[in-house]
PDB file of N, CA, C and O in Angstrom:
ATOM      1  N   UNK A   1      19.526  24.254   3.491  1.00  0.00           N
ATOM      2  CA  UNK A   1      18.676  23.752   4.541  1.00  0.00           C
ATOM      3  C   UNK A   1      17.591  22.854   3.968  1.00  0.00           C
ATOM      4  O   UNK A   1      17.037  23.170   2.916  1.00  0.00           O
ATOM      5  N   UNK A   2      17.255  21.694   4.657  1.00  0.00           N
ATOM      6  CA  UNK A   2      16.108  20.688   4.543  1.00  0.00           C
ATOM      7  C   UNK A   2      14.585  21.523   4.172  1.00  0.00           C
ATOM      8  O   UNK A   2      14.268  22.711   4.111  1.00  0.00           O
ATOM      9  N   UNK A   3      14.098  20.652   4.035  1.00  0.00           N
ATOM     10  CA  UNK A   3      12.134  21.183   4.178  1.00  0.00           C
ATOM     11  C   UNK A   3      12.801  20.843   5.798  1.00  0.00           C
ATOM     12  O   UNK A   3      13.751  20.348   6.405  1.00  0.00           O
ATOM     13  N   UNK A   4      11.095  21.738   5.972  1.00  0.00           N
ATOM     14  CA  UNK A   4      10.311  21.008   7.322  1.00  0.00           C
ATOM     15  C   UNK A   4       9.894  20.132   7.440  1.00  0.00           C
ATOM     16  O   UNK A   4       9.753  19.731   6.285  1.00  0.00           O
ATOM     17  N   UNK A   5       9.326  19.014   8.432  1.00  0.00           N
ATOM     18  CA  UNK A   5       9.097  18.270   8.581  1.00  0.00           C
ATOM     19  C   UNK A   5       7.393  18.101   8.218  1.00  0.00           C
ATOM     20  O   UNK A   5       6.716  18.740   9.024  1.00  0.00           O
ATOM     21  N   UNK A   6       6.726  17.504   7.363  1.00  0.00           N
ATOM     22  CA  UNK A   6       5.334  17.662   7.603  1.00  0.00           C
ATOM     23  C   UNK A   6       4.215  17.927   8.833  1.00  0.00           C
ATOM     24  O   UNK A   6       4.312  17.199   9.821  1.00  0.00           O
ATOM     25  N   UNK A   7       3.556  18.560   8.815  1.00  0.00           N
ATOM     26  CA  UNK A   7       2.812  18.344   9.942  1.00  0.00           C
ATOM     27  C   UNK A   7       1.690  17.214  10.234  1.00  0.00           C
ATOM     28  O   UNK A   7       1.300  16.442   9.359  1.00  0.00           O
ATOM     29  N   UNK A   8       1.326  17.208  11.257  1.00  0.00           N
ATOM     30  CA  UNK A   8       0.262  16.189  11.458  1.00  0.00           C
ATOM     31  C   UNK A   8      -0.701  15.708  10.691  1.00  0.00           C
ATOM     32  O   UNK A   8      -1.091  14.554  10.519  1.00  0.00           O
ATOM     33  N   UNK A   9      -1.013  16.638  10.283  1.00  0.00           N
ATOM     34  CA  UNK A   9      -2.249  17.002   9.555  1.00  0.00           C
ATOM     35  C   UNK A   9      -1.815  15.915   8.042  1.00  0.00           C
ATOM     36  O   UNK A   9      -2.239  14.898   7.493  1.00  0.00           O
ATOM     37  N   UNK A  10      -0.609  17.020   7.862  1.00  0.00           N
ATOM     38  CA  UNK A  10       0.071  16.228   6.431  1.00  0.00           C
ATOM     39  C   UNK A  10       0.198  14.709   6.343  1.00  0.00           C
ATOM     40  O   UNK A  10      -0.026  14.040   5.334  1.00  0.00           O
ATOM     41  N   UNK A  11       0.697  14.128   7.873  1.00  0.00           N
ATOM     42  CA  UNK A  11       0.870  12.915   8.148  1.00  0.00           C
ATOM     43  C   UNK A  11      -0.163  11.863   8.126  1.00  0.00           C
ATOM     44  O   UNK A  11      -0.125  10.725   7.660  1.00  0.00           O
ATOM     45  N   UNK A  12      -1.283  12.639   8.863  1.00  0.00           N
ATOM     46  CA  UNK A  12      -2.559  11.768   9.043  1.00  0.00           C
ATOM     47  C   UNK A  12      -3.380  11.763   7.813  1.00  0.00           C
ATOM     48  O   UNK A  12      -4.313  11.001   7.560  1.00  0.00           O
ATOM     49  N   UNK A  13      -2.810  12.901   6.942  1.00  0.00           N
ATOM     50  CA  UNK A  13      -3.298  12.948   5.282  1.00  0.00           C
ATOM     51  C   UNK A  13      -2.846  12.064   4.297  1.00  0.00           C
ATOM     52  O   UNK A  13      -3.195  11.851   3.136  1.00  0.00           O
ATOM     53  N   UNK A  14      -2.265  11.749   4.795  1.00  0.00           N
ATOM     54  CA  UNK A  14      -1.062  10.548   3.817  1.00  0.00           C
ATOM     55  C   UNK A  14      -1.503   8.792   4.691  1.00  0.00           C
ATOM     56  O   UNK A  14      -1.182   7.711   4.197  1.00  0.00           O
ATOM     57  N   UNK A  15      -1.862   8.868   5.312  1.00  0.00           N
ATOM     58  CA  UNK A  15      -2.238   7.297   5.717  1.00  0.00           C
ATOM     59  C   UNK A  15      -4.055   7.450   5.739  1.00  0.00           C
ATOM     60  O   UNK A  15      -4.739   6.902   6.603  1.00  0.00           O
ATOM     61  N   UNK A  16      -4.518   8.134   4.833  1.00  0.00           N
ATOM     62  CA  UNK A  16      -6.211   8.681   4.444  1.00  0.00           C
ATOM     63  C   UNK A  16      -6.466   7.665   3.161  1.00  0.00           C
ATOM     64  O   UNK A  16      -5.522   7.768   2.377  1.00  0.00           O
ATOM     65  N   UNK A  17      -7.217   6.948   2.826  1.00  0.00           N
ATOM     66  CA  UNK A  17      -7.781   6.151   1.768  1.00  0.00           C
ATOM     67  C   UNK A  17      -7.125   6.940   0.536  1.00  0.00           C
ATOM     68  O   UNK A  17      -6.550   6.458  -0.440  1.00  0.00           O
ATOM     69  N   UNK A  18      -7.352   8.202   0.829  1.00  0.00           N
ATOM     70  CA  UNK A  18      -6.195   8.600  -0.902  1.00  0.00           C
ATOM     71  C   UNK A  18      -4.878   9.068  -0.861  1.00  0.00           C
ATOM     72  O   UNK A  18      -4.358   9.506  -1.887  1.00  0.00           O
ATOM     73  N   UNK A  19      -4.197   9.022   0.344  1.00  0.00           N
ATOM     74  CA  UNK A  19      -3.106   9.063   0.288  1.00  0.00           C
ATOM     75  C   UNK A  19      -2.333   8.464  -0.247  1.00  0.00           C
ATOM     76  O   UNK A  19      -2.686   7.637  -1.088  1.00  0.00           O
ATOM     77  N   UNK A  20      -0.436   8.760   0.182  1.00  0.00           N
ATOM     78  CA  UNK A  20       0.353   7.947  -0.242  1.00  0.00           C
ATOM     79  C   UNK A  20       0.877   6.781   0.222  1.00  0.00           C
ATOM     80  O   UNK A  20       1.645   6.006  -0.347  1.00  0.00           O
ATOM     81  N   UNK A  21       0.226   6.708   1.685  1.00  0.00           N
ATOM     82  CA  UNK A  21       0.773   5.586   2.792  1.00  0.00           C
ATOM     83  C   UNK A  21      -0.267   4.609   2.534  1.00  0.00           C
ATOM     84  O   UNK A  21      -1.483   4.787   2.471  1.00  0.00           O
ATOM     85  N   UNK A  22       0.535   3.354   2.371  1.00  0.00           N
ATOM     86  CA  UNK A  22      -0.470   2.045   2.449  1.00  0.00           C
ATOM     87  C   UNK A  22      -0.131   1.294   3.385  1.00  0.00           C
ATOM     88  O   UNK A  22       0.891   0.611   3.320  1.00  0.00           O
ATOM     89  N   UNK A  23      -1.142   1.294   4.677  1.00  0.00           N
ATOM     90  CA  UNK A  23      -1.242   0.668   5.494  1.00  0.00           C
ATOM     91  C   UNK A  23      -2.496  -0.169   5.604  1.00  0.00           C
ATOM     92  O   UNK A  23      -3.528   0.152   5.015  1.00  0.00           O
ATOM     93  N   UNK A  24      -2.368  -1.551   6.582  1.00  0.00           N
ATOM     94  CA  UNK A  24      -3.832  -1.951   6.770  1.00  0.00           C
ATOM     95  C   UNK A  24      -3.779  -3.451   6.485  1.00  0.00           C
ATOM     96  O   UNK A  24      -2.788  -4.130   6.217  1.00  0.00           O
ATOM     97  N   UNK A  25      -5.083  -3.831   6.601  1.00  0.00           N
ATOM     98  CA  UNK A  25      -4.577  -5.150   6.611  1.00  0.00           C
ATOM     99  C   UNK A  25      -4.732  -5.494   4.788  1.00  0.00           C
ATOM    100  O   UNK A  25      -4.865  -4.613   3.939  1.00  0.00           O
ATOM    101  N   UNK A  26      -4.672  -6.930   4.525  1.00  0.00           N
ATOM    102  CA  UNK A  26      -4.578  -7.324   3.155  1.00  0.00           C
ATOM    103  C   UNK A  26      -5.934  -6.393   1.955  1.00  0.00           C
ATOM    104  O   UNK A  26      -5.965  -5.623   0.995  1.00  0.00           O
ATOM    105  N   UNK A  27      -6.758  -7.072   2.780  1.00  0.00           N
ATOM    106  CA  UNK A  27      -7.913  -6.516   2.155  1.00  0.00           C
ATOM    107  C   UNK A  27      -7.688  -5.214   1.871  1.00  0.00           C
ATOM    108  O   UNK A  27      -7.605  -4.857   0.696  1.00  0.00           O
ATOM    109  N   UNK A  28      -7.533  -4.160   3.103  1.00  0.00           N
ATOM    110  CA  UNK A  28      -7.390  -2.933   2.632  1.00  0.00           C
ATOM    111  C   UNK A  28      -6.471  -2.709   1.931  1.00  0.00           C
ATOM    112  O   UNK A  28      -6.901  -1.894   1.115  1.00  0.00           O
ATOM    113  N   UNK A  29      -5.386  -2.927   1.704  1.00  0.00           N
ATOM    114  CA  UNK A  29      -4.134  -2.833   0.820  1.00  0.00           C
ATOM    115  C   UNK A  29      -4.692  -2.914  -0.660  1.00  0.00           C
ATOM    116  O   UNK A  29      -4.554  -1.961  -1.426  1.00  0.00           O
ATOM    117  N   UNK A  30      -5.478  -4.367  -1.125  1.00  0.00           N
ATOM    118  CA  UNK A  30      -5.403  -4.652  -2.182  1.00  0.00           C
ATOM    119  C   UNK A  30      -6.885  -3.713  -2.403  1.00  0.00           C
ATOM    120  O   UNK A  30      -6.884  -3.443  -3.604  1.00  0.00           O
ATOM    121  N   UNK A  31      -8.102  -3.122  -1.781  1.00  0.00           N
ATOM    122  CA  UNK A  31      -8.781  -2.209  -2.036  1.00  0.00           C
ATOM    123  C   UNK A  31      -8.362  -0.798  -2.392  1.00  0.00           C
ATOM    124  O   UNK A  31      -9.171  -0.021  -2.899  1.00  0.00           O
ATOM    125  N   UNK A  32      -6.905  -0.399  -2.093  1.00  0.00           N
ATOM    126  CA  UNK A  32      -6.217   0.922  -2.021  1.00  0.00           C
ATOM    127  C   UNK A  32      -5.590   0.721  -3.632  1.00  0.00           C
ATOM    128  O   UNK A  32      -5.540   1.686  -4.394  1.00  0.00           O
ATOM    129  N   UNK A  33      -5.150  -0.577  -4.021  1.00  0.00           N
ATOM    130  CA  UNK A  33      -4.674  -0.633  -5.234  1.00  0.00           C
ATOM    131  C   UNK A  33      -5.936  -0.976  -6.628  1.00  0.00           C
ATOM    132  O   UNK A  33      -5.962  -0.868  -7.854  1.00  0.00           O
ATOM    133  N   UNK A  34      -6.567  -1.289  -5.875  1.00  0.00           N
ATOM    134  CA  UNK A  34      -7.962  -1.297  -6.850  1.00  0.00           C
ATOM    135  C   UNK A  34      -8.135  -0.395  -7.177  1.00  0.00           C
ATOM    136  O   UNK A  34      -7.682  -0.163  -8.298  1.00  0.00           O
ATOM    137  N   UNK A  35      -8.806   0.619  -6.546  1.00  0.00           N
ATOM    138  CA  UNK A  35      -9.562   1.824  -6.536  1.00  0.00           C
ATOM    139  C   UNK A  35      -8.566   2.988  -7.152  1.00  0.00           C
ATOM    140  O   UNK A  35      -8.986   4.097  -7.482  1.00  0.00           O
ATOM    141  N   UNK A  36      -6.805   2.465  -7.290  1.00  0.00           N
ATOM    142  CA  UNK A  36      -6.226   3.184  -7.740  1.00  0.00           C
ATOM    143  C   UNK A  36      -6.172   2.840  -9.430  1.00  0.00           C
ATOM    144  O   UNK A  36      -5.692   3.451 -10.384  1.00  0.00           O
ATOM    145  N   UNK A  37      -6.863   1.634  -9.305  1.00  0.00           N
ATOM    146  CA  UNK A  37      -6.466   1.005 -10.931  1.00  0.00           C
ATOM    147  C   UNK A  37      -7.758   1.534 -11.448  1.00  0.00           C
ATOM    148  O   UNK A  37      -7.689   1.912 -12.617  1.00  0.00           O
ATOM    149  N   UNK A  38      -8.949   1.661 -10.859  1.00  0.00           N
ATOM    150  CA  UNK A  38     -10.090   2.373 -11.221  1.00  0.00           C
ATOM    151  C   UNK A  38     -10.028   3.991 -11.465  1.00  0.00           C
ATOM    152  O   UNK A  38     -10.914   4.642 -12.020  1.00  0.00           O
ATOM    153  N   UNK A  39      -8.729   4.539 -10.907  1.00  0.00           N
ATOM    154  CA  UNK A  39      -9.030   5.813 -11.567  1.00  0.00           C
ATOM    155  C   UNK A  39      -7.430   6.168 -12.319  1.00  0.00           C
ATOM    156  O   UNK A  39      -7.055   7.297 -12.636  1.00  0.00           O
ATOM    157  N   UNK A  40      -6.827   5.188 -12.451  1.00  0.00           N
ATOM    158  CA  UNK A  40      -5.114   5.432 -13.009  1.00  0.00           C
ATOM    159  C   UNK A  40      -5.079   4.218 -14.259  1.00  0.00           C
ATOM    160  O   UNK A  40      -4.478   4.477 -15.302  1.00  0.00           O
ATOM    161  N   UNK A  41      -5.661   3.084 -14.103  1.00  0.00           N
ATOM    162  CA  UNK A  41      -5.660   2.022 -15.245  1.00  0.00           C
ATOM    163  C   UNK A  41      -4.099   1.366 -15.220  1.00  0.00           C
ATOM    164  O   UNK A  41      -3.570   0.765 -16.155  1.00  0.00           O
ATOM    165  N   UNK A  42      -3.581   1.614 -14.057  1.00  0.00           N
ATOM    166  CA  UNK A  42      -2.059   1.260 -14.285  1.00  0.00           C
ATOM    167  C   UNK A  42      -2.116  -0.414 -13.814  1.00  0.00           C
ATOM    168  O   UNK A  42      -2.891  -1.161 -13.218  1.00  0.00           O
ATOM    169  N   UNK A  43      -1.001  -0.471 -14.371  1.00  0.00           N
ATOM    170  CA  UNK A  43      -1.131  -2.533 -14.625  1.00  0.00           C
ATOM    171  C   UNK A  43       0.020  -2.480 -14.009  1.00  0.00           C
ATOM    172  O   UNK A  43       0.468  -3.492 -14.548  1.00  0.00           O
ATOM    173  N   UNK A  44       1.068  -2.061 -13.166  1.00  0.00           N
ATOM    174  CA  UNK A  44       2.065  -2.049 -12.325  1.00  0.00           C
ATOM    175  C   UNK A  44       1.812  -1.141 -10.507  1.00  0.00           C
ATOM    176  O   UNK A  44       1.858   0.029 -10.127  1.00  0.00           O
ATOM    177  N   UNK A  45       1.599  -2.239  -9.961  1.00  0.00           N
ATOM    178  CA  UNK A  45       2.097  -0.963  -8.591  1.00  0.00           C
ATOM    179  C   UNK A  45       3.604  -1.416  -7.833  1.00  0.00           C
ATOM    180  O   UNK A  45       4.069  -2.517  -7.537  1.00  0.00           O
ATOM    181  N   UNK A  46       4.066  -0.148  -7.693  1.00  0.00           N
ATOM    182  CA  UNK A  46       5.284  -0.067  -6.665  1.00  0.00           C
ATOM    183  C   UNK A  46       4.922   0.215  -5.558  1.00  0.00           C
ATOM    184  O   UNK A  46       4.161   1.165  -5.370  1.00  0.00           O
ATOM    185  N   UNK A  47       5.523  -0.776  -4.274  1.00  0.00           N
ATOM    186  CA  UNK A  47       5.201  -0.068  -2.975  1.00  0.00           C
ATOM    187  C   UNK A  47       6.431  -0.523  -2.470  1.00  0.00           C
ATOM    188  O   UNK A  47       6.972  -1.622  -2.593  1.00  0.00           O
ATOM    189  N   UNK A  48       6.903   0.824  -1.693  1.00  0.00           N
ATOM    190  CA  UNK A  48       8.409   0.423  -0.883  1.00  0.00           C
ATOM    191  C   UNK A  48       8.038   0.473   0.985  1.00  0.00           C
ATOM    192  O   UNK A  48       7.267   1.172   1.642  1.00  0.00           O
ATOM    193  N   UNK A  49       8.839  -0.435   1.297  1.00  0.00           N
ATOM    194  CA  UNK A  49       8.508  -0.901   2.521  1.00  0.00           C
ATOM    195  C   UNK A  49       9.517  -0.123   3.706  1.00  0.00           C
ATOM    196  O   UNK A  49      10.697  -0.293   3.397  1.00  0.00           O
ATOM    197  N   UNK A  50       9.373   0.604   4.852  1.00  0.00           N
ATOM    198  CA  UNK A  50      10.575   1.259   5.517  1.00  0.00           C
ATOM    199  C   UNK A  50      11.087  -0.247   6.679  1.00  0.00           C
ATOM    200  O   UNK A  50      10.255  -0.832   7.373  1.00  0.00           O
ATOM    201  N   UNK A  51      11.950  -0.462   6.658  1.00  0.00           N
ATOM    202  CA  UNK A  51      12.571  -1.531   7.178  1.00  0.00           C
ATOM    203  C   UNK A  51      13.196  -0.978   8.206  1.00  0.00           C
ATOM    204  O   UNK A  51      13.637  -1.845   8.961  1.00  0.00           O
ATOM    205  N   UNK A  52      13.493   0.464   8.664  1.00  0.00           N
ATOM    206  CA  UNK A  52      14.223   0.718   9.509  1.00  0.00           C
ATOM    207  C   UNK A  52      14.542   0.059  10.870  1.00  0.00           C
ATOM    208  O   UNK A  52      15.524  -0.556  11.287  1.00  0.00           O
ATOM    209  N   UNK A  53      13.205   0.457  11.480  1.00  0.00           N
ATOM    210  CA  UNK A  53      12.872   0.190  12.847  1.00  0.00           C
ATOM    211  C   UNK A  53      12.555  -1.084  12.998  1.00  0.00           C
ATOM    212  O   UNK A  53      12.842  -1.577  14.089  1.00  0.00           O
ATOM    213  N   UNK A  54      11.837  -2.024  11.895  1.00  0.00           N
ATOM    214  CA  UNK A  54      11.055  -3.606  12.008  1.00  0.00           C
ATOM    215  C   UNK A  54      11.919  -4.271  11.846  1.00  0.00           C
ATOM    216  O   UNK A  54      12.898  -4.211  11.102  1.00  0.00           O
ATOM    217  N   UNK A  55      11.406  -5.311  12.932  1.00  0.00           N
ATOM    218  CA  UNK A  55      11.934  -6.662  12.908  1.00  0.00           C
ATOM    219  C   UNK A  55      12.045  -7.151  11.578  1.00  0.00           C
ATOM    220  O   UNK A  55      11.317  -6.544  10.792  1.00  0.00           O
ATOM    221  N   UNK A  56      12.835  -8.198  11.009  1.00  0.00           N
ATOM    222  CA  UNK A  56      13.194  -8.659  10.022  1.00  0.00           C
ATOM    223  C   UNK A  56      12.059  -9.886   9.717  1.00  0.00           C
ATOM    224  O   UNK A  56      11.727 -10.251   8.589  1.00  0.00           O
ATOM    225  N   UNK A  57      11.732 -10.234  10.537  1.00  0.00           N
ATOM    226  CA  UNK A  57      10.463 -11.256  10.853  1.00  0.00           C
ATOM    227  C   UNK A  57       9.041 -10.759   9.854  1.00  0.00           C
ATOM    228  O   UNK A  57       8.369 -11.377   9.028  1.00  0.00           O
ATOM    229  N   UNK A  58       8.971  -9.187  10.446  1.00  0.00           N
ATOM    230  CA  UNK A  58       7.923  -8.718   9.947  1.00  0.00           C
ATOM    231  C   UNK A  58       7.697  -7.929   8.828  1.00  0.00           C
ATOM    232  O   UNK A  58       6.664  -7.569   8.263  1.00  0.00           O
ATOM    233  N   UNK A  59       9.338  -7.661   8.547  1.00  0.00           N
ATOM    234  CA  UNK A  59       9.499  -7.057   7.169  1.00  0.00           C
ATOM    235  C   UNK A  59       8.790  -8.127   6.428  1.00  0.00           C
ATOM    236  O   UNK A  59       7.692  -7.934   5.908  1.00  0.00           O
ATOM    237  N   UNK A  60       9.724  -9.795   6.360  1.00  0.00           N
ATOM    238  CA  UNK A  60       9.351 -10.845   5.478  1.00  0.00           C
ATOM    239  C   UNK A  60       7.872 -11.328   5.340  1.00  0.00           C
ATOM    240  O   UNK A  60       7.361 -11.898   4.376  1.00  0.00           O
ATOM    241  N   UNK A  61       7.060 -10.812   7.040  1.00  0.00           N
ATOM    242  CA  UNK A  61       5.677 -11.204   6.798  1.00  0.00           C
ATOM    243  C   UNK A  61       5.007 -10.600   6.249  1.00  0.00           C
ATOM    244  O   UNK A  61       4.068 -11.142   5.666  1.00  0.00           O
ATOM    245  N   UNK A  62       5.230  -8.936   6.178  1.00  0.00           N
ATOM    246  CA  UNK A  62       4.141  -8.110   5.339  1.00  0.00           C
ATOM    247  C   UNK A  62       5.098  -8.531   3.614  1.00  0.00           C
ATOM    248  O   UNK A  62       4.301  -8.295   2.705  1.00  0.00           O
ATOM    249  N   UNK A  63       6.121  -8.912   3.182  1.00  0.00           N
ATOM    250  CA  UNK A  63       6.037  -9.612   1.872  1.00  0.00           C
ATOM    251  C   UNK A  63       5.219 -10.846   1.463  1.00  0.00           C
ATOM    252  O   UNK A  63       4.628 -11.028   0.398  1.00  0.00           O
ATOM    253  N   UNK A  64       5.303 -11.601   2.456  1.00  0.00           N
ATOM    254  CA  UNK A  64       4.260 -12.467   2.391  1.00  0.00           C
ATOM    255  C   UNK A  64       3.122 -12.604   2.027  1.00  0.00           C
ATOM    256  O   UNK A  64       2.674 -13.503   1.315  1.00  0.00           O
ATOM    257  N   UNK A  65       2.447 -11.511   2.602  1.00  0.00           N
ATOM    258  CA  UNK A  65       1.365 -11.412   2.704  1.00  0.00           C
ATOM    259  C   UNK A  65       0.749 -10.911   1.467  1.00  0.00           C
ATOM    260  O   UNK A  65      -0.235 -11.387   0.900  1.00  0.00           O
ATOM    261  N   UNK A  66       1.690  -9.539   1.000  1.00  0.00           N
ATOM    262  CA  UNK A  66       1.761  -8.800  -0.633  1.00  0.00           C
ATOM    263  C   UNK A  66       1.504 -10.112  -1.619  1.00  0.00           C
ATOM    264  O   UNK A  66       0.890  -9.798  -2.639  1.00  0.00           O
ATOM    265  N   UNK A  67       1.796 -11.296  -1.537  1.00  0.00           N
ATOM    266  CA  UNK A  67       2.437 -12.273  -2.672  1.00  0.00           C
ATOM    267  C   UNK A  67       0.890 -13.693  -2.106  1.00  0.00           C
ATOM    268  O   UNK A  67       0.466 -14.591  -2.833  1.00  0.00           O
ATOM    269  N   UNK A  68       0.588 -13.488  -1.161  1.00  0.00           N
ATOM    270  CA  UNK A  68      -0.403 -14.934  -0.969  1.00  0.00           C
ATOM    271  C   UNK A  68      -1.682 -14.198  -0.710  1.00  0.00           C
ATOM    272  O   UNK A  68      -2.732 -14.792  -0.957  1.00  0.00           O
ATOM    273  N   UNK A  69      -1.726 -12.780  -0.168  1.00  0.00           N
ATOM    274  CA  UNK A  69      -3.101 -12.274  -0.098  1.00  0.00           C
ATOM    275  C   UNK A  69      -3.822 -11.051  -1.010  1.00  0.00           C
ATOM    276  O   UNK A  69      -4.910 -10.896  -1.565  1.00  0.00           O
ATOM    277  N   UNK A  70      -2.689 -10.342  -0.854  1.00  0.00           N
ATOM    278  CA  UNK A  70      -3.004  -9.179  -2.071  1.00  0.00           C
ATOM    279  C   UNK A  70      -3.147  -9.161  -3.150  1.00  0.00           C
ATOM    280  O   UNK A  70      -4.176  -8.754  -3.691  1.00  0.00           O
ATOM    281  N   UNK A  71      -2.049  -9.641  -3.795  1.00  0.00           N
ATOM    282  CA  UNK A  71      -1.996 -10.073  -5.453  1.00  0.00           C
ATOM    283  C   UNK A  71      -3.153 -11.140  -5.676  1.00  0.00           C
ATOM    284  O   UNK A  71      -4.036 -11.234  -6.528  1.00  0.00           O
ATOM    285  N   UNK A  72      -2.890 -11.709  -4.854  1.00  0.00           N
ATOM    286  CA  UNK A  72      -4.263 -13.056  -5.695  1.00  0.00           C
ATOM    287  C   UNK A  72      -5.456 -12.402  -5.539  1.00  0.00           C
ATOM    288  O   UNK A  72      -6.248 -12.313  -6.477  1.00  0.00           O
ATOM    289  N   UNK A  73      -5.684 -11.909  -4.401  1.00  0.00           N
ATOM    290  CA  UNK A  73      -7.349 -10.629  -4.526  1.00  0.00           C
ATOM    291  C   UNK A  73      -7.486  -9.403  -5.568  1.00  0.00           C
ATOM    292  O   UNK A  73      -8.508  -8.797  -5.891  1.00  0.00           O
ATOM    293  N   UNK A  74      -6.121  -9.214  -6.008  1.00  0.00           N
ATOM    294  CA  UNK A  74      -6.228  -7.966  -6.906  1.00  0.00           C
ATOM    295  C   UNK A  74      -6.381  -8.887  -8.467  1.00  0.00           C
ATOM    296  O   UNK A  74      -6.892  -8.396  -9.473  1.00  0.00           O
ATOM    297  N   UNK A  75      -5.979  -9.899  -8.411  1.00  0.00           N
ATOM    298  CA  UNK A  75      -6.019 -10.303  -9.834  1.00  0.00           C
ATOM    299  C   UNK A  75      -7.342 -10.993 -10.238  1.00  0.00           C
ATOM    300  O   UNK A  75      -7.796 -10.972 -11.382  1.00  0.00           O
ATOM    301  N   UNK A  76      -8.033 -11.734  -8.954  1.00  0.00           N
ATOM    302  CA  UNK A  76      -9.070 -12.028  -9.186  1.00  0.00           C
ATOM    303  C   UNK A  76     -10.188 -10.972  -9.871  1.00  0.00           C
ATOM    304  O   UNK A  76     -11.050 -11.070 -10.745  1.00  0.00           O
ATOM    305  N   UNK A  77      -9.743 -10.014  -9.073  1.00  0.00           N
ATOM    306  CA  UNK A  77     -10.672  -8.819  -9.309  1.00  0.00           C
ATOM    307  C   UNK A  77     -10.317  -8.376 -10.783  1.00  0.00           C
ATOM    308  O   UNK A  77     -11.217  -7.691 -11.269  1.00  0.00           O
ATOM    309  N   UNK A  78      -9.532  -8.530 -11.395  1.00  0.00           N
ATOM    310  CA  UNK A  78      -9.247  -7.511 -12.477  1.00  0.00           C
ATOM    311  C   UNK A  78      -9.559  -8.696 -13.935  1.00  0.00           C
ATOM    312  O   UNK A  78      -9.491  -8.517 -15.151  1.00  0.00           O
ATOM    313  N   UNK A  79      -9.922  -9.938 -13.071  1.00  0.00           N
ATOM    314  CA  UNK A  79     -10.037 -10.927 -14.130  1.00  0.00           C
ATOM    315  C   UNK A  79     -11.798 -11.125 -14.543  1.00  0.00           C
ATOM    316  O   UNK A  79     -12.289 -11.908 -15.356  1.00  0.00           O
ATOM    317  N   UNK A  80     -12.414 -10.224 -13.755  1.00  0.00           N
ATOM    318  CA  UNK A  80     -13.709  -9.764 -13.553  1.00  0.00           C
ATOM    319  C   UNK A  80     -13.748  -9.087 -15.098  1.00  0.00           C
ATOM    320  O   UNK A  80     -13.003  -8.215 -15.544  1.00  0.00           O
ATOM    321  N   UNK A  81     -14.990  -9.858 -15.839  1.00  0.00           N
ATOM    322  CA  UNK A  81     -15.392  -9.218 -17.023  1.00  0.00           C
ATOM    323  C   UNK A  81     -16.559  -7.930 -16.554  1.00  0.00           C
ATOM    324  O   UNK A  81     -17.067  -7.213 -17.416  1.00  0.00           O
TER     325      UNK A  81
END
């Protein structure tokens, strides 16, 4: 038999500033990966995207967005002496 399904609680814990869900707009995204490089020092992030349900439109726009808004705000920042 499976787990259970998380509960709410679990759910709404996981899309929380320290969770595992990254949602939000650019800014917040690339603040969620900051603040993770401020306490992890990691020089790689992975984030996987659920494509299930989304339009294909908007899959390609939140890549977009990873590549013209996030990354260039996260690197600026890390190019900070």
């Amino acid at each position: 038999m499976g787990r259970p399904a998380p509960s709410r609680a679990d759910r709404a814990a996981a899309l929380e500033p320290g969770g595992m869900v990254f949602v939000g707009s650019p800014d917040e995204i690339a603040d969620r990966i900051l603040h993770l490089h401020g306490l992890l020092g990691h020089t790689r992030q992975i984030l996987q995207m659920d494509v299930g349900g989304m339009p294909q439109r908007d899959f390609l726009h939140g890549i977009e967005l990873l590549g013209t808004k996030v990354l260039p705000q996260i690197r600026a920042e890390l190019a900070k002496p």
